[in-house]
C-alpha positions in Angstrom: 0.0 0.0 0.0 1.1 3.6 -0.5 1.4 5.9 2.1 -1.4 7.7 1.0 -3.9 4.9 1.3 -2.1 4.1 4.3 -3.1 7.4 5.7 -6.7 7.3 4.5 -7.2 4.0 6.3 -6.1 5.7 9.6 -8.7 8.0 8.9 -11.3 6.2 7.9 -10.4 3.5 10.6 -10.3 6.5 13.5 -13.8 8.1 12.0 -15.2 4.7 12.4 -14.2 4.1 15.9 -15.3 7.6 17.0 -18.4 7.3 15.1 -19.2 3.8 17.3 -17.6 5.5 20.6 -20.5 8.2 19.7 -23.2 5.6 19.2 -22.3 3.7 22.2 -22.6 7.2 24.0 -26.1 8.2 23.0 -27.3 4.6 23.6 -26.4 4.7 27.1 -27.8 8.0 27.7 -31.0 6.9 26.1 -31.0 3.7 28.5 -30.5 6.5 31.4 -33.2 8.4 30.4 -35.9 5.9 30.0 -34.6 3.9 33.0 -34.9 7.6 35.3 -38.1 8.2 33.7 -39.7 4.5 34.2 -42.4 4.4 36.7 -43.6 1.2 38.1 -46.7 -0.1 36.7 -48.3 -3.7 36.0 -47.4 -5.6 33.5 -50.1 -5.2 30.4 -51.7 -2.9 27.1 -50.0 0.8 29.1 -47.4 3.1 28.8 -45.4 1.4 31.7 -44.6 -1.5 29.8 -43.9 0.1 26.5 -41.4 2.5 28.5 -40.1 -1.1 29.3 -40.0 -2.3 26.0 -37.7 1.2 25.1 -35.8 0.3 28.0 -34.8 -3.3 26.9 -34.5 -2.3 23.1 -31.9 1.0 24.2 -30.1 -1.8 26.5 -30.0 -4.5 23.7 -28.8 -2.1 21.0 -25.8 -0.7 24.2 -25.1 -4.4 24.4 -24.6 -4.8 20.3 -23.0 -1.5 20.8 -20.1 -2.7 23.0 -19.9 -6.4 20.6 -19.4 -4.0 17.5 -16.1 -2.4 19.4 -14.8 -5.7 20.5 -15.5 -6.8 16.9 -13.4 -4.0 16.1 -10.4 -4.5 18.0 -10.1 -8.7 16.8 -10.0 -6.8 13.6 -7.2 -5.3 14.3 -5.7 -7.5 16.2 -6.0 -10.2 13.0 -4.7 -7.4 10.6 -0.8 -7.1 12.8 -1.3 -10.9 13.0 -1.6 -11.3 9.0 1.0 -8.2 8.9 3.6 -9.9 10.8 2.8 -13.6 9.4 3.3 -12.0 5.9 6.8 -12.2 6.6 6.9 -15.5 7.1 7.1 -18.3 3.9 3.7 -20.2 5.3 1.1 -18.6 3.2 -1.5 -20.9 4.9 -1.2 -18.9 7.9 -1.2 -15.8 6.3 -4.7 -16.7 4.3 -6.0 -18.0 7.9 -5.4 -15.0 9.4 -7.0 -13.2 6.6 -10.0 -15.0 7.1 -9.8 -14.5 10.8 -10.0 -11.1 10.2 -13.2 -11.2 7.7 -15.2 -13.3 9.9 -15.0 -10.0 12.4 -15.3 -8.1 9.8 -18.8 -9.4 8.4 -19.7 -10.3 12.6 -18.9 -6.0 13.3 -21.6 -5.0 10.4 -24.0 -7.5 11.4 -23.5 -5.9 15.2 -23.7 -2.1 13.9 -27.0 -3.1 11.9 -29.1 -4.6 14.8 -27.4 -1.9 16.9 -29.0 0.6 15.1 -32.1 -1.1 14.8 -32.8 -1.4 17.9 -31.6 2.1 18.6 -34.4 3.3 16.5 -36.9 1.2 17.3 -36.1 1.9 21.1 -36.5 5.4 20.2 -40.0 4.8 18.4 -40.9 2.8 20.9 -40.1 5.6 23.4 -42.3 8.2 21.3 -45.3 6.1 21.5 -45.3 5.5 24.7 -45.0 9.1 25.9 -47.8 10.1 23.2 -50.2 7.3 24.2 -51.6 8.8 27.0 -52.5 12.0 26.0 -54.7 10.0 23.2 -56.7 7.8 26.2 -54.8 4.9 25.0 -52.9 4.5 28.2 -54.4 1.2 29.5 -56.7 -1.2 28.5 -57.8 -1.4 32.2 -58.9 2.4 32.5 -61.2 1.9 29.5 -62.8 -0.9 31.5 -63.8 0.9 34.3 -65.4 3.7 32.5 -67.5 1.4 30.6 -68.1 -1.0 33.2 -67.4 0.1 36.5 -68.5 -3.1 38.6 -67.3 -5.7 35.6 -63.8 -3.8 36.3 -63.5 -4.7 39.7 -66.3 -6.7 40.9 -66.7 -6.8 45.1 -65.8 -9.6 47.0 -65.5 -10.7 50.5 -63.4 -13.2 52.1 -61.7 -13.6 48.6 -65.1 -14.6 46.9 -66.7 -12.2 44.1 -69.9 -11.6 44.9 -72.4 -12.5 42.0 -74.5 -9.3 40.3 -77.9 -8.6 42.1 -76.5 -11.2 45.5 -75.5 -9.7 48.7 -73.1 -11.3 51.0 -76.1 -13.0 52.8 -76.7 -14.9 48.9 -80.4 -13.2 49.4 -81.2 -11.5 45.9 -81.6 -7.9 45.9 -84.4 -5.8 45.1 -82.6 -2.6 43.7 -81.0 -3.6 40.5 -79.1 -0.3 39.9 -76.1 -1.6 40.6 -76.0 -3.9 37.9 -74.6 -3.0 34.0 
C-alpha cells in the first residue's frame, strides 16, 4: 500500500471508531433516560410497559454497541497478526489469518445493523409510549372501568366475588341499579 492509502485507512479507521464511541454514548444515555423516567406499573396494554419495551430495546442495541467495538479490536488484532505472518514463507497462515479477520469483519456489520435497529426502534418505541396517553390509549384497564365500573372490579369478601344482584347473605336484591 502507499502511504497515502495508508493514511486514508487511519482516517477512515479512526472516524469509524469515533463514530461507534459516539453511538455507544447516546445509547447509554438513552438507556438513562428511559430507565430515570420509568415508573412502576403492572405488567399489560400501558405506557409502563412500553417505556419497558424502550428500555430493553436501548439496553440490547448498548449491548450490540459494545460487541461491535470488541468486533473491532479482533480486527485489528487479526490485521498485525496477518502483517507480521506476511513475513513468514507459510502462506497458509497468512490466508488464515485473513480469514480470521473477515469473519470479524462481516460479525462487526452485522453488530452495527441490529445496533441501530434497535436504537431506532427503542426510540420509536419511546415516542409512543410518551404520546399514548395524552390520546386515552394508556391502559386497557382504565377503559374498563369507565365502561363497566363493577365488571372492572367486581366486590368480594373473604376472597369470593360476589355475583350481580346477591349480597353477602346470597339473598337476591331488590334494587337492580347496581348492575350493567
Amino acid at each position: 500500500m502507499s502511504e497515502r492509502s495508508d493514511d486514508a485507512y487511519k482516517l477512515w479507521r479512526d472516524a469509524t471508531e469515533k463514530f461507534d464511541y459516539f453511538m455507544l454514548g447516546v445509547t447509554g444515555a438513552l438507556s438513562a433516560y428511559a430507565a430515570e423516567h420509568l415508573e412502576p406499573t403492572r405488567v399489560g396494554l400501558n405506557a409502563g410497559t412500553i417505556e419497558l419495551v424502550a428500555l430493553a430495546c436501548f439496553v440490547g442495541s448498548a449491548i450490540l454497541g459494545y460487541q461491535r467495538l470488541r468486533e473491532a479490536i479482533m480486527v485489528l488484532s487479526a490485521q498485525a497478526q496477518r502483517l507480521r505472518l506476511e513475513g513468514d514463507s507459510d502462506i497458509a497462515r497468512v490466508e488464515g489469518s485473513t480469514d480470521a479477520a473477515a469473519i470479524h469483519v462481516d460479525r462487526g456489520v452485522r453488530f452495527a445493523v441490529w445496533r441501530n435497529r434497535l436504537l431506532f426502534t427503542g426510540f420509536i418505541v419511546l415516542v409512543v409510549a410518551r404520546i399514548a396517553p395524552a390520546y386515552g390509549t394508556d391502559a386497557v384497564t382504565p377503559i374498563l372501568k369507565q365502561s363497566h365500573p363493577i365488571q372492572a372490579n367486581p366486590p368480594s369478601i373473604g376472597g369470593r366475588e360476589l355475583a350481580c344482584g346477591s349480597n353477602p347473605t346470597g339473598k337476591p336484591l331488590t334494587n337492580r341499579t347496581a348492575c350493567p
